[in-house]
C-alpha positions as CSV (number, residue, x, y, z in Angstrom):
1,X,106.9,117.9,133.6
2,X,109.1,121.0,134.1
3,X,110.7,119.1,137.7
4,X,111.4,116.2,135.4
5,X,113.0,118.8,132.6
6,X,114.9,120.1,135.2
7,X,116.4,117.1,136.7
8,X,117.4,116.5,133.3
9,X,119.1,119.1,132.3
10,X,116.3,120.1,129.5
11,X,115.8,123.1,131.6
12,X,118.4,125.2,133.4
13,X,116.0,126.7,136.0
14,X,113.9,124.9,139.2
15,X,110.8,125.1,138.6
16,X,110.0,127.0,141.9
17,X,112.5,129.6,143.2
18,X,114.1,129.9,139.7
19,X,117.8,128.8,140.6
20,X,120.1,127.5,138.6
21,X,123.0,125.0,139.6
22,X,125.9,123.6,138.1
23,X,125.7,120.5,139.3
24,X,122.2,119.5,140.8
25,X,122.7,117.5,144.1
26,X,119.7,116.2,146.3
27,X,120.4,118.6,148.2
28,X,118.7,121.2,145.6
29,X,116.5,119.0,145.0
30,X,115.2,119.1,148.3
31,X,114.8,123.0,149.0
32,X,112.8,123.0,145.6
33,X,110.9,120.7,147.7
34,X,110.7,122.7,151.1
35,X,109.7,126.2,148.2
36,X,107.0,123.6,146.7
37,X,105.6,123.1,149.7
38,X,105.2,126.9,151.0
39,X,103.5,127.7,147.8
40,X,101.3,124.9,148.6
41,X,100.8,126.7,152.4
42,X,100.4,129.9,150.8
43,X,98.0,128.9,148.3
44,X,95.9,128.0,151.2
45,X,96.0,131.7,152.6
46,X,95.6,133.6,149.1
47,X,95.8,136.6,151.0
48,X,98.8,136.5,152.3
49,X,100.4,134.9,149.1
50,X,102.6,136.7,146.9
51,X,103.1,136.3,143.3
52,X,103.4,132.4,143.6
53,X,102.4,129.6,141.2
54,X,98.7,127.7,141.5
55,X,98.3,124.7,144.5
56,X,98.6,122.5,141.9
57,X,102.2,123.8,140.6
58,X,103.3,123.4,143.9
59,X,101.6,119.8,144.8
60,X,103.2,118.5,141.2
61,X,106.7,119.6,141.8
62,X,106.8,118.1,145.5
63,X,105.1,114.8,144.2
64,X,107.8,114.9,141.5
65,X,110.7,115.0,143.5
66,X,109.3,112.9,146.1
67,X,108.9,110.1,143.9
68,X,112.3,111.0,142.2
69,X,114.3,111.0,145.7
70,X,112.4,107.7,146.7
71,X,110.4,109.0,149.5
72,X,107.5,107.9,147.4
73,X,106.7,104.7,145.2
74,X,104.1,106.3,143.4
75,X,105.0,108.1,140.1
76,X,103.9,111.7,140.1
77,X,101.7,110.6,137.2
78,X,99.2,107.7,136.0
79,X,99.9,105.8,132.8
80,X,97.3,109.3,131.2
81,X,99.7,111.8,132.4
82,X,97.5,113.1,134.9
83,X,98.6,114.4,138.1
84,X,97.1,113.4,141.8
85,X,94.8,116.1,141.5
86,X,91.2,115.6,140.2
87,X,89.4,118.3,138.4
88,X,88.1,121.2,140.5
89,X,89.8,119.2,143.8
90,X,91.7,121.8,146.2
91,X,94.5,119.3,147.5
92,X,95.5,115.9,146.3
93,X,93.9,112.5,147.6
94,X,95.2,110.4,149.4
95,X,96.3,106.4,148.3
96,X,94.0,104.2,150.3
């Protein structure tokens, strides 16, 4: 919900490095992706993570804005407004 805000306009900040741009581009679209995915990789190595938002955070922006860049026919969501993640599941399945 808050990549979707974003993209928007409801919200003036990504939802992952915090930027904000006059003029969103794919371009900014896609290194909110590239910061989704290292707080994905981070989350794995909790360790080594900073002050980062949960796996799942990171998993729904990158699903968001891989569905909204079409490099993904499946909606980030279901028709419940749940996300690919199932309760208590540490990475998102997989379509068969």
């Amino acid at each position: 919900m808050t990549t979707l805000a974003w993209i928007l306009g409801e919200r003036a900040e990504s939802p992952v490095i915090r930027a904000h741009a006059r003029e969103l581009t794919t371009r900014d679209l896609k290194m909110e992706r590239v910061h989704a995915e290292d707080v994905i990789e981070q989350s794995r190595y909790p360790w080594m993570a900073d002050r980062l938002p949960p796996l799942w955070y990171g998993e729904g922006v990158k699903f968001g804005i891989n569905w909204l860049l079409g490099d993904s026919t499946a909606p980030p969501v279901d028709a419940a407004g749940r996300g690919p993640l199932r309760p208590g599941q540490r990475t998102a399945r997989t379509a068969p």
